[in-house]
Legacy VTK file of the C-alpha trace (Angstrom):
# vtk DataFile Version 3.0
C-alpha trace
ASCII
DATASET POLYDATA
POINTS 289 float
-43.401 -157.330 93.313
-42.408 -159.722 90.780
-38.729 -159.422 91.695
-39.641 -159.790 95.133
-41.972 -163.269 94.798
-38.297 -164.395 92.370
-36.186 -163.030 95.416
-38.139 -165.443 97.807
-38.278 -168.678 95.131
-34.596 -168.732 95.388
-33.994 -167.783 98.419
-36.297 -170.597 99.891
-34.327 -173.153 97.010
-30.681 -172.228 98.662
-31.900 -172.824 101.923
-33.641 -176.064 101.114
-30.383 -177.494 99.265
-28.206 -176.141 102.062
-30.637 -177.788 105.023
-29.930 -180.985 102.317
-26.783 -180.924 102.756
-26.291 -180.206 106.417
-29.049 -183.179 107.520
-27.359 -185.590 104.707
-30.909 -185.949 103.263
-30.735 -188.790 100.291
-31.011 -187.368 96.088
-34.477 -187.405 94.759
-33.300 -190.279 92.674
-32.511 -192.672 95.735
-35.684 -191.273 97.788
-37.824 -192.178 94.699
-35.970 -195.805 94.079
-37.338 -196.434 97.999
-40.788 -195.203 97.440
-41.309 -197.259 94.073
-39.861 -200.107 96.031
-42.395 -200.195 99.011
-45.412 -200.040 96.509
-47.457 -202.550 95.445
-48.996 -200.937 92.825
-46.653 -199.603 89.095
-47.925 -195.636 89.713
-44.116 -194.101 89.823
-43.315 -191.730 92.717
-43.392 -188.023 92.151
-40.773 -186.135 92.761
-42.618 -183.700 95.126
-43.979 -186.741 96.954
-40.650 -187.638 97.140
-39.147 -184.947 98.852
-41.987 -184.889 101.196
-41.395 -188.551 102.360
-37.923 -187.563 102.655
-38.951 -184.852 105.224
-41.414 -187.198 107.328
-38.630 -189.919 107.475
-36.628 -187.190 109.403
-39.524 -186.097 111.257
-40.578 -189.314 112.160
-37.398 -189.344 115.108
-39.335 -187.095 116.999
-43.006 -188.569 117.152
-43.523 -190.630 119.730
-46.326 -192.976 120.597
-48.315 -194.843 123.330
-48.144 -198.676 122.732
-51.612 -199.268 122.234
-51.904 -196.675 119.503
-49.053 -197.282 117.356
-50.081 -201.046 117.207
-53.519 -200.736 116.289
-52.116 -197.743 113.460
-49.331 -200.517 112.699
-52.265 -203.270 111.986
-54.475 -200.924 110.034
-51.386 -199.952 107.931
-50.877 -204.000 106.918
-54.127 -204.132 106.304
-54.436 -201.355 103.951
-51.560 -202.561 102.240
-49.184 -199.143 103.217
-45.503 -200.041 103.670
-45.032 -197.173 106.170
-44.592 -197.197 110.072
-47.005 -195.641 112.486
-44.287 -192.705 113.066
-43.948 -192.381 109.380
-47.258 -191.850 108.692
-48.036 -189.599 111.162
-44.989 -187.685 110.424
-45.897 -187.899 106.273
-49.338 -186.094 107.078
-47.995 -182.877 109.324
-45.180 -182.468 106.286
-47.554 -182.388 104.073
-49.401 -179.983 105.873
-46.749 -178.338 106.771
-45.462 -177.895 103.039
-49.158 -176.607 102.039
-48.836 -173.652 105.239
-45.117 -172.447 103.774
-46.970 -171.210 101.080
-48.478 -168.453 103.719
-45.532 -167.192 103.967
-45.000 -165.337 100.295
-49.157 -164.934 100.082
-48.489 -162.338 102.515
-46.765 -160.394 100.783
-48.055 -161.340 97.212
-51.816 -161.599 97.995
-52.789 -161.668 101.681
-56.608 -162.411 101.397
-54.969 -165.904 100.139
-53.713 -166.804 103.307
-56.570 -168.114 105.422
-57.221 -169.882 102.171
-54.187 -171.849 102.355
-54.178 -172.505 106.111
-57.517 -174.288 105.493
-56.414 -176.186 102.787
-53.365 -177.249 105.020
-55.556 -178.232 108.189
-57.756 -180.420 105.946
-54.864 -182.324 104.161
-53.538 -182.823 107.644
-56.988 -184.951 108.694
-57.256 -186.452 105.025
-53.786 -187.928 105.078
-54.364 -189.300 108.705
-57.620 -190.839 107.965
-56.541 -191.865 104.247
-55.509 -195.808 106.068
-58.660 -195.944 107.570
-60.732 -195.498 104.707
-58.129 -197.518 102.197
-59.062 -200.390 105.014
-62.472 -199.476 104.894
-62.865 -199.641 101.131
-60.785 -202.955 101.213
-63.181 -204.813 104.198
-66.419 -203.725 101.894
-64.901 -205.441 98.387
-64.001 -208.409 100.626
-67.586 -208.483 102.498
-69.056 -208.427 98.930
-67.879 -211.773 98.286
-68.346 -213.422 101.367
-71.740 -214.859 100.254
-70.369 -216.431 97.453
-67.143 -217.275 99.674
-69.506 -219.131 102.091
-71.467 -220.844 99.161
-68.432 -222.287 98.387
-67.606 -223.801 101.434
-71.116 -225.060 102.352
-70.496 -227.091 98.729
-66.998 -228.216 99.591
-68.182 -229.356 102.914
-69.919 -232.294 101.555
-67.030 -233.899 100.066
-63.592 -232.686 102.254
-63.229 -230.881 105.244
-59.492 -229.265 103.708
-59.582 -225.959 104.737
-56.562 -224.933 103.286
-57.736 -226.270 100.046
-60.831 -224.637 100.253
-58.617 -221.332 100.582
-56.258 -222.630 97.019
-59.495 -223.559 95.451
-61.146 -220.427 96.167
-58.628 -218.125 95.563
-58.097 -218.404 91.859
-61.760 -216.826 91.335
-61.542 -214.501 93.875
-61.431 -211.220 93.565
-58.148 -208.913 93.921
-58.260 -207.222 97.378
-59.974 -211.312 98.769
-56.793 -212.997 96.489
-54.274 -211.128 97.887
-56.010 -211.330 101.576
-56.071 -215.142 100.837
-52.662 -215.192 99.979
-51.226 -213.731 103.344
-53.427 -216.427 105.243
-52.285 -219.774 102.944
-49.173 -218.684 103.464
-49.377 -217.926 107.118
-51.204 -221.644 107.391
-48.696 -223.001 105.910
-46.095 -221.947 108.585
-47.926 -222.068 111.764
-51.470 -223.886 112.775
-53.986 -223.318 111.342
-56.031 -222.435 113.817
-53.820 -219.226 114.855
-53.515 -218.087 110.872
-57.369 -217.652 110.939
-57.407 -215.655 113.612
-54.813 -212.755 113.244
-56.712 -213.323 109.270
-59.727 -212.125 111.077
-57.570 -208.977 113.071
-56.551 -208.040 110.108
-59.586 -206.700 108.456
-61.689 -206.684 111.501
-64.675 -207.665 109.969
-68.110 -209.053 111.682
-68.717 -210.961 108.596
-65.556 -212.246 108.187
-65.455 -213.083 111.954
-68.281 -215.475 111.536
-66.998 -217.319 108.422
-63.736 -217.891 110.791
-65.782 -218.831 114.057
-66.717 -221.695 111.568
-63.894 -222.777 109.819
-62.080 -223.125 113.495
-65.103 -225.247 114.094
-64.106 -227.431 111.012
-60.925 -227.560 112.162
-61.681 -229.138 115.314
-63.691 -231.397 113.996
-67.656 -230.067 114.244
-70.306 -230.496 112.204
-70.168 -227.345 110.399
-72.725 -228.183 107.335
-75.361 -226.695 108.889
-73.804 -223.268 109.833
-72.637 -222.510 106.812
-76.364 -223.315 105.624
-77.350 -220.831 108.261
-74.244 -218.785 107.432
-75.098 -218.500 103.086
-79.058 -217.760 103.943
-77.860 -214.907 106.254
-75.367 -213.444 103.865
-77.308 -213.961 100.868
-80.069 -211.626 103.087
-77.219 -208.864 103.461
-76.571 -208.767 99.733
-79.755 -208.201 99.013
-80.062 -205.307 101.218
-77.096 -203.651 100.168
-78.088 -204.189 96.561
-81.433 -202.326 97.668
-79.602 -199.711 99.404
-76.982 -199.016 95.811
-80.396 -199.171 93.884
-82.317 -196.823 96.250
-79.109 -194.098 95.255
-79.960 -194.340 91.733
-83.550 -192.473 91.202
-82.250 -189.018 92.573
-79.277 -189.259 89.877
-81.532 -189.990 87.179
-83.987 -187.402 88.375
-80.907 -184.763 87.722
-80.380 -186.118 84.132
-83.976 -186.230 83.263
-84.364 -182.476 84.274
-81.109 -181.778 82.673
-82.708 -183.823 79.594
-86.527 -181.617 79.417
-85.042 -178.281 79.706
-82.746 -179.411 76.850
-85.945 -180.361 74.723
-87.742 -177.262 75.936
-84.931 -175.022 74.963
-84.763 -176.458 71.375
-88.584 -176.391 71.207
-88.297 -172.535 72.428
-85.409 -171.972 69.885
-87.372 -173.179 66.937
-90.045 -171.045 67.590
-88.151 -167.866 67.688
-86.821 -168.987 64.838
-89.831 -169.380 63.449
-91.403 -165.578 64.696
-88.035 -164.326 63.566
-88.756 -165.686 59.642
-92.279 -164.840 59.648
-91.275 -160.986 60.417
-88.625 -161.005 57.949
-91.638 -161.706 55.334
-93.760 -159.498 56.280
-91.790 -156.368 56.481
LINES 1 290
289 0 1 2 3 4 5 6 7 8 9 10 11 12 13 14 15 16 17 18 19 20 21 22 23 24 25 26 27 28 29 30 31 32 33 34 35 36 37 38 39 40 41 42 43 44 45 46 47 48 49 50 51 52 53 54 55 56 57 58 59 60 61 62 63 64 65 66 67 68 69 70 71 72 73 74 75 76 77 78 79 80 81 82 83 84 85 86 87 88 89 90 91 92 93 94 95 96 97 98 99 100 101 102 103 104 105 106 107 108 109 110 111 112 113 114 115 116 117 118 119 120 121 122 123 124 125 126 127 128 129 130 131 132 133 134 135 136 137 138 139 140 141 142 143 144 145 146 147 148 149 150 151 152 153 154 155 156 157 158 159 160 161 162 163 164 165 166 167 168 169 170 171 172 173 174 175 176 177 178 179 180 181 182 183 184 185 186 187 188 189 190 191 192 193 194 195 196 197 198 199 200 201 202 203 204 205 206 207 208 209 210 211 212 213 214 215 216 217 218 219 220 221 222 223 224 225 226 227 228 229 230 231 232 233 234 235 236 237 238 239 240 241 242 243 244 245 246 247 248 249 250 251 252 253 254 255 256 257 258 259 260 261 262 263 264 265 266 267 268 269 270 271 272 273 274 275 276 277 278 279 280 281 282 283 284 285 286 287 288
């Protein structure tokens, strides 16, 4: 059996290096130099990850798209900050899937009641790899909405003395936070080389954000020349209302979680009150007999 799961390692090596050669797939080192040089973050590439995004790339040829859908996967990719088309990422999930479901193939013969085991594992990477954009976007638009009250603060102060929106964004974005900095970046710059009027907007597409779509409903009205003091009055009281919710909903999470430790914390106690007595019994009949 051994020789046999050996047999099948290198068989399944030959034919990969082979299928390399024949589809003029890149080295690991020049797949991995493309992946480092797409990401924003330092965390190298992997060499497995590697070879898989080598695989989608060559997949990706055959995925096609209606134009609706691979825009709106296209804008959701910006936003989330993943250098990847809509065919590559769609083709990156069902190879990784894919690679996860090969394994089925030896299980059968090495341990069969693995298999359904690894086809499950394979169908649930598939729908966490397609849905991994949405919720990097997601978790992006929630740090941002966090500092929108203080954002609009800001403004409603600033208001009083210049009606610079584009300063307001420079001013503002050396104390914002990193996902809002970086966010703020993209639209100075974009304001910078078109109106500003249109930089706001496809700044509010981006992140597709009710919040956020208010704050830009009133810095267009700034723009063109309204009285905006008093809806960003409006604007801060409302906000400031929302933060204190969702500061009430994060503290209402916390009892239950301290309800485990405390339990986890008396039967501790009762266990070293239980231990001492036996202890105790234990010495007591050692004296006596």
């Amino acid at each position: 059996m051994t020789q046999l799961f050996f047999t099948g390692i290198l068989l399944a090596a030959g034919l990969y290096f082979i299928l390399a050669s024949l589809l003029k797939l890149p080295s690991m080192g020049a797949a991995k130099a493309m992946l480092n040089a797409g990401r924003k973050n330092k965390k190298a590439a992997k060499t497995l990850e590697a070879w898989l995004m080598t695989g989608a790339v060559k997949l990706s040829r055959y995925i096609r798209m209606d134009e609706y859908k691979r825009s709106r996967m296209a804008n959701v990719l910006k936003a989330a900050g993943i250098s990847m088309t809509p065919e590559v990422y769609s083709a990156y999930a069902i190879t990784k899937a894919g690679a996860i479901l090969l394994g089925v193939i030896p299980c059968l013969f090495v341990l069969p009641l693995l298999s359904p085991v690894l086809i499950i594992l394979a169908v649930l990477t598939y729908f966490k790899e397609t849905r991994k954009a949405d919720e990097q976007l997601k978790e992006k638009r929630e740090q941002i909405e966090g500092e929108l009250p203080r954002f609009v603060s800001t403004i409603e102060q600033t208001l009083k003395s210049s009606r610079d929106v584009l300063a307001m964004m420079e001013n503002y974005k050396k104390n914002a936070g990193p996902a809002f900095a970086s966010e703020l970046d993209v639209l100075t710059a974009d304001m910078r080389s078109s109106s500003y009027e249109a930089a706001l907007t496809r700044f509010e597409a981006r992140l597709n954000s009710p919040m956020l779509s208010d704050v830009v409903r009133g810095l267009i009205g700034v723009l063109r020349g309204d009285d905006s003091a008093v809806y960003f009055q409006m604007l801060a009281h409302d906000f400031k209302a929302l933060e204190l919710q969702r500061l009430k909903g994060q503290a209402q999470k916390i009892p239950p979680k301290i309800r485990i430790f405390s339990f986890v914390m008396l039967m501790c106690f009762l266990l070293t009150y239980m231990a001492i007595i036996v202890m105790e019994i234990l010495s007591s009949l050692d004296t006596m007999f």
